[in-house]
PyMOL Python script that loads the backbone (N, CA, C, O; Angstrom):
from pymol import cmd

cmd.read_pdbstr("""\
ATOM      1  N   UNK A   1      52.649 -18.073 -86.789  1.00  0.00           N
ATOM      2  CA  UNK A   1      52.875 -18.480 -85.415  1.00  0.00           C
ATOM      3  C   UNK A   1      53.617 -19.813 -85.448  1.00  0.00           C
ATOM      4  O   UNK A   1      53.275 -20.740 -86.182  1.00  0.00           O
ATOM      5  N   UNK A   2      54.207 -19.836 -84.969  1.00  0.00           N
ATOM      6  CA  UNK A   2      55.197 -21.420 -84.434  1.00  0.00           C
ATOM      7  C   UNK A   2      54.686 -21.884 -83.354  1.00  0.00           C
ATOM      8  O   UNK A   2      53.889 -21.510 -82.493  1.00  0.00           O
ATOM      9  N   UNK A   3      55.464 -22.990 -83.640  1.00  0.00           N
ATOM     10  CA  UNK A   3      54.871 -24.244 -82.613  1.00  0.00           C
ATOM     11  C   UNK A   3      55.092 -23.760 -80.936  1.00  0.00           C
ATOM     12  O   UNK A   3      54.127 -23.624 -80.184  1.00  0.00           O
ATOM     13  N   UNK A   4      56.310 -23.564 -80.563  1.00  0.00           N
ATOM     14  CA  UNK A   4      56.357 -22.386 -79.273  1.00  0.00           C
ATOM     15  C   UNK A   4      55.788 -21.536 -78.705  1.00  0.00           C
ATOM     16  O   UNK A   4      55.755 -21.294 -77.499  1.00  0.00           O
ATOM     17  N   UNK A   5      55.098 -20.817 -79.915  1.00  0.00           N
ATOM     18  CA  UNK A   5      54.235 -19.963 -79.772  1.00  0.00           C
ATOM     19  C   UNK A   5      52.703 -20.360 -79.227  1.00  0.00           C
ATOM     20  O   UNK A   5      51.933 -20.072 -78.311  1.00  0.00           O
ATOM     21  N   UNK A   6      52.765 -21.029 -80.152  1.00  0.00           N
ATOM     22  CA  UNK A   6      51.148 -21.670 -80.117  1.00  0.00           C
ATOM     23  C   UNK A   6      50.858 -22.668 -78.874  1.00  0.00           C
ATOM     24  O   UNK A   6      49.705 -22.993 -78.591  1.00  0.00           O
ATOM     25  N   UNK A   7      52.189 -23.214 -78.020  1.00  0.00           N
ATOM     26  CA  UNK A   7      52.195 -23.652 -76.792  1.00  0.00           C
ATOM     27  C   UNK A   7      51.861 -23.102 -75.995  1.00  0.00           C
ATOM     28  O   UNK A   7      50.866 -23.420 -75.343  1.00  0.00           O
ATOM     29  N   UNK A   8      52.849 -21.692 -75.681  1.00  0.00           N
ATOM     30  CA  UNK A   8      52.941 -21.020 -74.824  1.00  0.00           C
ATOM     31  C   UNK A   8      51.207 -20.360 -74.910  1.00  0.00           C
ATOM     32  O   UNK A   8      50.508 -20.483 -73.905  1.00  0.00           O
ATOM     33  N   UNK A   9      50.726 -19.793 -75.962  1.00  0.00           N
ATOM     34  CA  UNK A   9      49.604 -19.011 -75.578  1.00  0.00           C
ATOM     35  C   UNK A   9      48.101 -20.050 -75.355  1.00  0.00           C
ATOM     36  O   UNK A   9      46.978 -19.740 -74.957  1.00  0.00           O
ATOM     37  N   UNK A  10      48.646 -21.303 -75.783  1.00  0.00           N
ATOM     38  CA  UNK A  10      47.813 -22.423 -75.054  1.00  0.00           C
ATOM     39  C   UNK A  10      47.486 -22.604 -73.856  1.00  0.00           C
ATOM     40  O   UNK A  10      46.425 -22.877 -73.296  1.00  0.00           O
ATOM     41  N   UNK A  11      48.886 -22.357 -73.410  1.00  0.00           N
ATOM     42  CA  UNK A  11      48.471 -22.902 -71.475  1.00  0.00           C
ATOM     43  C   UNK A  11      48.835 -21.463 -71.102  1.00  0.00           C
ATOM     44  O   UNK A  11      49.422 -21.544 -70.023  1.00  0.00           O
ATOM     45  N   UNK A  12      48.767 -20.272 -71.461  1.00  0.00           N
ATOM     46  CA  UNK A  12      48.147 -19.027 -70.980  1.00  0.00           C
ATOM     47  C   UNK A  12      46.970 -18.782 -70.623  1.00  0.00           C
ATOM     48  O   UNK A  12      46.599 -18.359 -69.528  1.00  0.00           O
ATOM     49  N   UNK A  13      45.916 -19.222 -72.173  1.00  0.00           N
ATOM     50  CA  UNK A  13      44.436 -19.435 -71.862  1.00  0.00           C
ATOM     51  C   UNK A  13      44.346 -20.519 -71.397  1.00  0.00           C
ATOM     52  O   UNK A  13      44.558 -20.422 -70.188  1.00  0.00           O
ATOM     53  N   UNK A  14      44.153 -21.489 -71.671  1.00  0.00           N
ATOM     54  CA  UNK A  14      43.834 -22.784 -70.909  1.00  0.00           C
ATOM     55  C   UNK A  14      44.724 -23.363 -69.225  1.00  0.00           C
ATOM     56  O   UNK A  14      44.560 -24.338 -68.491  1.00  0.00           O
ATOM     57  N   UNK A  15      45.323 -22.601 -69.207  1.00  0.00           N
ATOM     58  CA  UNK A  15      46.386 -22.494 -67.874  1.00  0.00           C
ATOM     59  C   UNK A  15      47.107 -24.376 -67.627  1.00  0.00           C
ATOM     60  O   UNK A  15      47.477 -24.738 -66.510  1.00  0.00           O
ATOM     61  N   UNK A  16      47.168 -25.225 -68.733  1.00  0.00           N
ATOM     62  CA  UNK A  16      47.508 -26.365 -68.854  1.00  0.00           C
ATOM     63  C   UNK A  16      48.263 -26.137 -69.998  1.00  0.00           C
ATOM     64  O   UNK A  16      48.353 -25.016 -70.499  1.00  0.00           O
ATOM     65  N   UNK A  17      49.013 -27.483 -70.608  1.00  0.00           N
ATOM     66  CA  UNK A  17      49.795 -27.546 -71.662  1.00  0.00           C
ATOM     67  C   UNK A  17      48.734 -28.453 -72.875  1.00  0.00           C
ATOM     68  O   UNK A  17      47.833 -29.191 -72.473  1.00  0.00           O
ATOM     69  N   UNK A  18      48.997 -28.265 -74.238  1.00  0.00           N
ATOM     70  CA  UNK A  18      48.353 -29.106 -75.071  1.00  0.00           C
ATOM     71  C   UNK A  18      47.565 -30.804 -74.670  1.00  0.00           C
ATOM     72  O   UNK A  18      46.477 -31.377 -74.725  1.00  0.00           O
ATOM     73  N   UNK A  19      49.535 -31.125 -74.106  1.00  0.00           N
ATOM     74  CA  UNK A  19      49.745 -32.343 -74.157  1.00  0.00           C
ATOM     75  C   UNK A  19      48.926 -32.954 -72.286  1.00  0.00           C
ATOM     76  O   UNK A  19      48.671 -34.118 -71.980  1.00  0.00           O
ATOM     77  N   UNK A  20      48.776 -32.054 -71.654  1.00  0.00           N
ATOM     78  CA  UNK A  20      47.633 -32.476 -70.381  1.00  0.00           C
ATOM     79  C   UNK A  20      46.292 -31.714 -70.814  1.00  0.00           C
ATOM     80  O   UNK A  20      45.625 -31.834 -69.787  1.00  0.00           O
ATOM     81  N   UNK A  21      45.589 -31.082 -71.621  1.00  0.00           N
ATOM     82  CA  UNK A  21      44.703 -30.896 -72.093  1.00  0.00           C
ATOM     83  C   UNK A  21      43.823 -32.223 -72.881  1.00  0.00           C
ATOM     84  O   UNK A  21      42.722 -32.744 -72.707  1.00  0.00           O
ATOM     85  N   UNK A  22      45.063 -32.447 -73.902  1.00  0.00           N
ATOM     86  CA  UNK A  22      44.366 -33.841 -74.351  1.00  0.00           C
ATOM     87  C   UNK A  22      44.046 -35.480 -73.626  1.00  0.00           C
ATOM     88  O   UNK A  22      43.545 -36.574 -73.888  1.00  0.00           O
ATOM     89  N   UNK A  23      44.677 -34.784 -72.644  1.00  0.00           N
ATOM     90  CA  UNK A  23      45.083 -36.143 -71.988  1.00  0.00           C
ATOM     91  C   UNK A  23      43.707 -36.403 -71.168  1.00  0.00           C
ATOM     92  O   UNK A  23      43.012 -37.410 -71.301  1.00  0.00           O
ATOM     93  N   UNK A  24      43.320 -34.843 -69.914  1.00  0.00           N
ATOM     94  CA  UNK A  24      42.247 -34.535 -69.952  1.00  0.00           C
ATOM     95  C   UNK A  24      40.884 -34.717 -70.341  1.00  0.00           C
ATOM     96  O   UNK A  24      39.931 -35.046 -69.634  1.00  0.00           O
ATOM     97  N   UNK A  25      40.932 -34.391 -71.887  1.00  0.00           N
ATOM     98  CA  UNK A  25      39.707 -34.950 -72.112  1.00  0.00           C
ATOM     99  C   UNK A  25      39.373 -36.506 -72.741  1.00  0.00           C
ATOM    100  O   UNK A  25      38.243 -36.958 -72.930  1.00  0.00           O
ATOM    101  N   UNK A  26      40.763 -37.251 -73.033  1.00  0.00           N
ATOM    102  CA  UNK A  26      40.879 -38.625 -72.912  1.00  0.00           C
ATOM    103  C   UNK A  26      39.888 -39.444 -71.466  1.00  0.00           C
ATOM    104  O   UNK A  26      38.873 -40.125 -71.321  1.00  0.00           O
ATOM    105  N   UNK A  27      40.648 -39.016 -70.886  1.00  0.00           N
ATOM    106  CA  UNK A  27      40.073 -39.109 -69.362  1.00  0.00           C
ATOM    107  C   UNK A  27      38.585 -39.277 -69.225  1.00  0.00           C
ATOM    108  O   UNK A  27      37.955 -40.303 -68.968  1.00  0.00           O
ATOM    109  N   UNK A  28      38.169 -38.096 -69.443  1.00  0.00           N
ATOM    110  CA  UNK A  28      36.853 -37.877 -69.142  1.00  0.00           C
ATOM    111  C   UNK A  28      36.383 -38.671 -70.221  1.00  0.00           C
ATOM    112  O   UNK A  28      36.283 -39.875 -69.984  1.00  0.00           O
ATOM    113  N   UNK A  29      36.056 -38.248 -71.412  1.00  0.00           N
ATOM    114  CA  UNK A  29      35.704 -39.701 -72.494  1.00  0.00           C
ATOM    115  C   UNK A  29      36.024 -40.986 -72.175  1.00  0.00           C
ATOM    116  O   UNK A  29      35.423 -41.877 -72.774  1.00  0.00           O
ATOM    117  N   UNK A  30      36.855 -41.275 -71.347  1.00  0.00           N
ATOM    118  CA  UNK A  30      36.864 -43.083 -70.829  1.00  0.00           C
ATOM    119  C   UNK A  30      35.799 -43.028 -69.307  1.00  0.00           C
ATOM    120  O   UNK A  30      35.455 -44.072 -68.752  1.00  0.00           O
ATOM    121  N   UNK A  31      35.498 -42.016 -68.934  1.00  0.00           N
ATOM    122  CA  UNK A  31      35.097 -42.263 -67.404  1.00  0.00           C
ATOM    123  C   UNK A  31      33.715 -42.095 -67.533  1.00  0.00           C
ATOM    124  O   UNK A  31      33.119 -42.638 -66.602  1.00  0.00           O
ATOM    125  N   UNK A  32      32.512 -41.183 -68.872  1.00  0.00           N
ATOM    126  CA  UNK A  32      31.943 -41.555 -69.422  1.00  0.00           C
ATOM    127  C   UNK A  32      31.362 -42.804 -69.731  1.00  0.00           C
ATOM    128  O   UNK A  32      30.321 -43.164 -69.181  1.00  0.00           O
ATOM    129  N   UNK A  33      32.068 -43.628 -70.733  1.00  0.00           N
ATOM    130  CA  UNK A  33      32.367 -44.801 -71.335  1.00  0.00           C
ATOM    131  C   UNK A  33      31.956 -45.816 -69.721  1.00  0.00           C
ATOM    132  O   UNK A  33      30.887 -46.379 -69.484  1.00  0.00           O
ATOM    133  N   UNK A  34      33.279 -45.766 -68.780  1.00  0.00           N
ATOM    134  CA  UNK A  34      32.860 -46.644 -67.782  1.00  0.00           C
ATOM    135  C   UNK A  34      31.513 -46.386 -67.271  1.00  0.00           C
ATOM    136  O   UNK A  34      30.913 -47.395 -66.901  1.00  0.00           O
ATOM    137  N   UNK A  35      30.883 -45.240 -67.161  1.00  0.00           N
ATOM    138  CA  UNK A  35      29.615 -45.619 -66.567  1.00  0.00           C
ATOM    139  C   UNK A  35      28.412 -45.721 -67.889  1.00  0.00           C
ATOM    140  O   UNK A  35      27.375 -46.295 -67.555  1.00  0.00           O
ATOM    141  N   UNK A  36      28.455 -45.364 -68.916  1.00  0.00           N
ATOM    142  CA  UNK A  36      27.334 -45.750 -69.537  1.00  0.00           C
ATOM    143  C   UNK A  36      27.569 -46.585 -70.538  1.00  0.00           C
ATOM    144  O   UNK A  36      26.933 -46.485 -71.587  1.00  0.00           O
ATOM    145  N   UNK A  37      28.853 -47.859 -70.285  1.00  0.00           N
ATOM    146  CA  UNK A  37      28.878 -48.769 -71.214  1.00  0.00           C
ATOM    147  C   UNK A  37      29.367 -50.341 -70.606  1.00  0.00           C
ATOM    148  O   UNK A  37      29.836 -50.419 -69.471  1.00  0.00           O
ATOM    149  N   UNK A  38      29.269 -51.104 -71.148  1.00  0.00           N
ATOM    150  CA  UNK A  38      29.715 -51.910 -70.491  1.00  0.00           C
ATOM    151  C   UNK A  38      30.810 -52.681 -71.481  1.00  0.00           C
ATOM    152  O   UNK A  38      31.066 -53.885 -71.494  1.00  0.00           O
ATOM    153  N   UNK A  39      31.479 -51.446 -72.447  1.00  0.00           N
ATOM    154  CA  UNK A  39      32.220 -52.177 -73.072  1.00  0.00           C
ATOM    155  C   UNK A  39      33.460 -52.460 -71.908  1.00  0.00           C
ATOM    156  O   UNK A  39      33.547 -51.938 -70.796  1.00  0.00           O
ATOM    157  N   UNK A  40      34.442 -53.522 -72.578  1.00  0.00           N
ATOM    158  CA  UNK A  40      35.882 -53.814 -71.310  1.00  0.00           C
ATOM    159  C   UNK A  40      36.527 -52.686 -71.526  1.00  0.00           C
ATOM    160  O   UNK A  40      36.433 -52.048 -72.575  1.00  0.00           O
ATOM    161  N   UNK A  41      37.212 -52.369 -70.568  1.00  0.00           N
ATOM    162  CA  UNK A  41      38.347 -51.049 -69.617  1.00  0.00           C
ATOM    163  C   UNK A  41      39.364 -51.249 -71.039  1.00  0.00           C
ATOM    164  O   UNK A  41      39.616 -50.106 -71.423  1.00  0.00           O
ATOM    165  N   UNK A  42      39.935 -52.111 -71.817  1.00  0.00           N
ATOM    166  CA  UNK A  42      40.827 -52.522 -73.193  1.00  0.00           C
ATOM    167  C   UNK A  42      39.866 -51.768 -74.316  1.00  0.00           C
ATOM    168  O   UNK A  42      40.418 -50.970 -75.073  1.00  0.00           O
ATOM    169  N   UNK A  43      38.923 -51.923 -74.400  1.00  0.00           N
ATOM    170  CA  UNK A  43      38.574 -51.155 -75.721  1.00  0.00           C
ATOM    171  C   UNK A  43      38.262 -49.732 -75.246  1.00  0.00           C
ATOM    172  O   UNK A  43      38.702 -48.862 -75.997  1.00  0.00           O
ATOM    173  N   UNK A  44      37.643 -49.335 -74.238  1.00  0.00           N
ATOM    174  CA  UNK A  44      37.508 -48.206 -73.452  1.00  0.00           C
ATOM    175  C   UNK A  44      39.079 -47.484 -73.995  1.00  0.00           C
ATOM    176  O   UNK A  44      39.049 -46.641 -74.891  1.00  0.00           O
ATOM    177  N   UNK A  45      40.253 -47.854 -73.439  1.00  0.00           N
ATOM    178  CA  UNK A  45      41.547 -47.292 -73.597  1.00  0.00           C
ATOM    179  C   UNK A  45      42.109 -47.138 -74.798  1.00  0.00           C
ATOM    180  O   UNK A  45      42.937 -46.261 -75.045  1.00  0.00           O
ATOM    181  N   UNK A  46      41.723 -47.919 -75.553  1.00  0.00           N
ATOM    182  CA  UNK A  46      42.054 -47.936 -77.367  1.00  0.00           C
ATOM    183  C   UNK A  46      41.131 -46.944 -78.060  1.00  0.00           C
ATOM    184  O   UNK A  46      41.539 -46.386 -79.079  1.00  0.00           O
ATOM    185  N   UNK A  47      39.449 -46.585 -77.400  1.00  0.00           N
ATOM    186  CA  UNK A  47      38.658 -46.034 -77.891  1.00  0.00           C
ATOM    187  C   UNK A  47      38.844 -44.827 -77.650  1.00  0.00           C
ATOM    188  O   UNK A  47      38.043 -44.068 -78.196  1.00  0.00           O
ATOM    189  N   UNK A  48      39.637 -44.368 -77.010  1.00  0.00           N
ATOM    190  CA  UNK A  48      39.724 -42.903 -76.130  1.00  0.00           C
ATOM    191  C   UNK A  48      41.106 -42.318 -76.461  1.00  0.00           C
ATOM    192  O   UNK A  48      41.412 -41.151 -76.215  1.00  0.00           O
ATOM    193  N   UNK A  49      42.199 -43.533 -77.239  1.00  0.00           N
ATOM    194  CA  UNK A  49      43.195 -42.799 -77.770  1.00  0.00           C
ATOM    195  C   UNK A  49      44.656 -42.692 -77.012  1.00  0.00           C
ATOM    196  O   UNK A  49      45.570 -41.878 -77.143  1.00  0.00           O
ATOM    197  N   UNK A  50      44.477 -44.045 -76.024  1.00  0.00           N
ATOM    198  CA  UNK A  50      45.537 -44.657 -75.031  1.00  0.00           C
ATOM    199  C   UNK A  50      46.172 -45.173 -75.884  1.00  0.00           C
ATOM    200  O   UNK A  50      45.637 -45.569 -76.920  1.00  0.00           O
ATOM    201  N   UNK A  51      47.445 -45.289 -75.649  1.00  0.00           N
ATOM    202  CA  UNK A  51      48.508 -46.950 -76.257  1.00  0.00           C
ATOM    203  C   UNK A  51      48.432 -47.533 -75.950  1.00  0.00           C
ATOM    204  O   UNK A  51      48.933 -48.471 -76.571  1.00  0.00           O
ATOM    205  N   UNK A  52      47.884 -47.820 -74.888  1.00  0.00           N
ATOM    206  CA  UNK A  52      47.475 -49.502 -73.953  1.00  0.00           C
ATOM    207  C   UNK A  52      46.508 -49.440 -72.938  1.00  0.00           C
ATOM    208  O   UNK A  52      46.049 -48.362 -72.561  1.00  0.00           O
ATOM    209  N   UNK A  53      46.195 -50.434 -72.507  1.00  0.00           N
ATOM    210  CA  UNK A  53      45.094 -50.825 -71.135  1.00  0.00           C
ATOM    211  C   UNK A  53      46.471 -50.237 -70.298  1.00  0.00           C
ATOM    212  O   UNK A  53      46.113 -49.255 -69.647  1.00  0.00           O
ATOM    213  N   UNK A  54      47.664 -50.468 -70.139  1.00  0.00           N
ATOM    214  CA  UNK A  54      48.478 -50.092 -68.789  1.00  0.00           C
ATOM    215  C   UNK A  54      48.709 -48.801 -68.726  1.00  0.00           C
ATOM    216  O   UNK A  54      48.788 -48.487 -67.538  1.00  0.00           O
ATOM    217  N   UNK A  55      48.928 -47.462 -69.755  1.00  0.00           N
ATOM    218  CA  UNK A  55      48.739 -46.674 -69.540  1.00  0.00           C
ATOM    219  C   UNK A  55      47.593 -45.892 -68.999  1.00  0.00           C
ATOM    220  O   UNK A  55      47.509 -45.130 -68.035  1.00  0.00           O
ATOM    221  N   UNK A  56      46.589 -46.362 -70.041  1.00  0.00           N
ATOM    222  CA  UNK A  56      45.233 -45.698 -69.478  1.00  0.00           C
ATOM    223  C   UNK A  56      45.464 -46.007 -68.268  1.00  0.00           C
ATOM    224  O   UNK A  56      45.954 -45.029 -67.703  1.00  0.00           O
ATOM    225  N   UNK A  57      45.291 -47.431 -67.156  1.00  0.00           N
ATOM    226  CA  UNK A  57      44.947 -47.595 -65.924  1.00  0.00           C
ATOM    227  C   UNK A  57      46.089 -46.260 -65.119  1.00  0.00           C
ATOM    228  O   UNK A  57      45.706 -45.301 -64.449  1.00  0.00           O
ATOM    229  N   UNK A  58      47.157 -46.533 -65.384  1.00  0.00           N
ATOM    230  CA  UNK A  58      47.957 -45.584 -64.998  1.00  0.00           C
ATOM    231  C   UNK A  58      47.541 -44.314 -64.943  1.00  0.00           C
ATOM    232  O   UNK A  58      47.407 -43.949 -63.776  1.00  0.00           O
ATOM    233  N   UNK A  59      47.269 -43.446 -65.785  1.00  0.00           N
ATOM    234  CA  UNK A  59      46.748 -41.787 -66.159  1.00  0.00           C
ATOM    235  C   UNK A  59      45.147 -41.848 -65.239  1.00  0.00           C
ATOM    236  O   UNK A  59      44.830 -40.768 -64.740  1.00  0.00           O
ATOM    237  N   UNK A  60      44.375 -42.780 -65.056  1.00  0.00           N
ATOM    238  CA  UNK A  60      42.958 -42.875 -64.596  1.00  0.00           C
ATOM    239  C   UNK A  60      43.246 -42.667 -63.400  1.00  0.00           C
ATOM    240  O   UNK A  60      42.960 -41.657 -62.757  1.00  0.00           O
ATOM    241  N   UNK A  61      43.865 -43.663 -63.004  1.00  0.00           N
ATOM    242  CA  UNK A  61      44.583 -43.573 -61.004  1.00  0.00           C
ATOM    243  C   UNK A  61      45.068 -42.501 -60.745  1.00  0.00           C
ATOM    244  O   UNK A  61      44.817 -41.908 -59.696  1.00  0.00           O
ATOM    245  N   UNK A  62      45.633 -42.180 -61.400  1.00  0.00           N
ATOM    246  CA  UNK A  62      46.280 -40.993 -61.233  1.00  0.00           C
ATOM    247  C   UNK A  62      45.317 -39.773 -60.955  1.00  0.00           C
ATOM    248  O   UNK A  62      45.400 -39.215 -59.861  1.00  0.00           O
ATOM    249  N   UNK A  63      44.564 -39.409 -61.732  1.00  0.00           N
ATOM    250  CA  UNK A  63      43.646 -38.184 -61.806  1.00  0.00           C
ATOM    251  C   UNK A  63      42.443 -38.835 -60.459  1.00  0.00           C
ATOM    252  O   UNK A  63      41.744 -38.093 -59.769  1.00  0.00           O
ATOM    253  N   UNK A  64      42.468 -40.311 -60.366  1.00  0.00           N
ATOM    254  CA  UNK A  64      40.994 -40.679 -59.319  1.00  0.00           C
ATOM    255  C   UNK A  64      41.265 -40.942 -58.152  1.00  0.00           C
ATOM    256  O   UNK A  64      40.738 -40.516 -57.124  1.00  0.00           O
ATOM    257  N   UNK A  65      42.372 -41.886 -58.331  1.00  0.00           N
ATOM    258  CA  UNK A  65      43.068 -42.623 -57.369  1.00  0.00           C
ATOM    259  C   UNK A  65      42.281 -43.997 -57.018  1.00  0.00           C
ATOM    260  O   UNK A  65      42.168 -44.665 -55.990  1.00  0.00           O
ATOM    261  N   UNK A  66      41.978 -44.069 -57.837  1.00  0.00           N
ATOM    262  CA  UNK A  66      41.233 -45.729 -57.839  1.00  0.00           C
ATOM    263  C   UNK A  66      41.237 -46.398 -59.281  1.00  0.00           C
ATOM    264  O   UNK A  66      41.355 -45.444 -60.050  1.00  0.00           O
ATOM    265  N   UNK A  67      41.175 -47.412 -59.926  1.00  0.00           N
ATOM    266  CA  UNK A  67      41.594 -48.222 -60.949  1.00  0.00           C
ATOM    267  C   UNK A  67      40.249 -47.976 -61.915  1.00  0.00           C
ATOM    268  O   UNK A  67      39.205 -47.700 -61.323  1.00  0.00           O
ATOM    269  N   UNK A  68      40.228 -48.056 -63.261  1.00  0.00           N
ATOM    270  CA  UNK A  68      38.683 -47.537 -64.125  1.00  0.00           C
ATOM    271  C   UNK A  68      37.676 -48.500 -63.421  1.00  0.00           C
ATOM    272  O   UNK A  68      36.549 -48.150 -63.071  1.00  0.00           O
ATOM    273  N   UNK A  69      38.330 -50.075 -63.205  1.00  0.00           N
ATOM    274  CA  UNK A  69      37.357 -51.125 -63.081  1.00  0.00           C
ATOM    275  C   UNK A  69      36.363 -50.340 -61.610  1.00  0.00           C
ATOM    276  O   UNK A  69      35.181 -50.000 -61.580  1.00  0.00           O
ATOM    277  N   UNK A  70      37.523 -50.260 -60.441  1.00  0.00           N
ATOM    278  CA  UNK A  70      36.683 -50.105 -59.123  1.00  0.00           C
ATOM    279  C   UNK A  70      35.634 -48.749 -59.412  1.00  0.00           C
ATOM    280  O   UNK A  70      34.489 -48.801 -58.962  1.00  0.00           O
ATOM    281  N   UNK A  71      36.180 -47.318 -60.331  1.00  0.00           N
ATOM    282  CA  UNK A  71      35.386 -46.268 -60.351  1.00  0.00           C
ATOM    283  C   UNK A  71      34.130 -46.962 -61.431  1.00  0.00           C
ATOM    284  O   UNK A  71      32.976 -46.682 -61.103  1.00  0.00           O
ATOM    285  N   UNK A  72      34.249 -47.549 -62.268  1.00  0.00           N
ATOM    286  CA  UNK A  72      32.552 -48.555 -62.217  1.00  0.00           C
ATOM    287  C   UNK A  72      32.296 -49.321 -61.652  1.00  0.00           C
ATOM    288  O   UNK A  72      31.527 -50.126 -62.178  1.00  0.00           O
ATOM    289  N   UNK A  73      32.583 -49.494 -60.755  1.00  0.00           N
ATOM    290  CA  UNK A  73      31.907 -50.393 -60.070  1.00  0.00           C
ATOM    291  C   UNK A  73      30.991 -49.444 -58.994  1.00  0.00           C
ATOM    292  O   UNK A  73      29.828 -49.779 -58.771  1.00  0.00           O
ATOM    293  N   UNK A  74      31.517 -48.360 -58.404  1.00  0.00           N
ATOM    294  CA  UNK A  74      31.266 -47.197 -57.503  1.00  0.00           C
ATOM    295  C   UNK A  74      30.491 -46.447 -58.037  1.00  0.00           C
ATOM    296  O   UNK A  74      29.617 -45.953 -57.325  1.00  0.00           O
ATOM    297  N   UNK A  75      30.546 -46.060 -59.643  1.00  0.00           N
ATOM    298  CA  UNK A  75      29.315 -45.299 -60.040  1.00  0.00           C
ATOM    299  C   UNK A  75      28.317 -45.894 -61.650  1.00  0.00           C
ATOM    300  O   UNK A  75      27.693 -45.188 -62.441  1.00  0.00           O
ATOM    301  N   UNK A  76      28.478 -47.137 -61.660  1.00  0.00           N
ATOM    302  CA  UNK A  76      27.371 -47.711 -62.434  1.00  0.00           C
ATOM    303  C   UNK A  76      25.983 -47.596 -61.758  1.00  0.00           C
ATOM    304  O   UNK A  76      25.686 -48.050 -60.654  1.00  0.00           O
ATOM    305  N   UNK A  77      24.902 -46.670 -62.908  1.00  0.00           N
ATOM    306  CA  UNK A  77      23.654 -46.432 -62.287  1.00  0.00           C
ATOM    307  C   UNK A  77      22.885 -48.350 -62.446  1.00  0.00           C
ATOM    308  O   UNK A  77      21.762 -48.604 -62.010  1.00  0.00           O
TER     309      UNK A  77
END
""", "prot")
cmd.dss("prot")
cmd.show_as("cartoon", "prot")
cmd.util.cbc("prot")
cmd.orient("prot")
């Protein structure tokens, strides 16, 4: 199987592409992190496999529409 291949029948089953799959569960592993840690939103984004605090914030807003800091602040138990 080739790499084309193995794309295409990726986001057949998974109805997404590799590259928003991983991104995905980046996501969720940092939004995790914000509520049951109090490490900073910078190691959170390095720990989860971001290139930076500005991307992560970027990709987080995006999927929440609010910044990592404000979504802990909204759901820290």
């Amino acid at each position: 199987m080739n790499k084309n291949q193995l794309m295409k029948l990726f986001k057949t089953v998974y109805g997404v592409t590799i590259h928003q799959y991983i991104l995905q569960q980046r996501i969720e592993m940092a939004r995790q992190l914000l509520i049951d840690t109090d490490e900073p939103i910078k190691a959170i984004a390095v720990n989860t496999g971001f290139s930076n605090e500005k991307y992560f914030i970027t990709m987080f807003k995006k999927k929440f529409l609010i910044t990592p800091g404000v979504y802990r602040r909204q759901n820290k138990v």
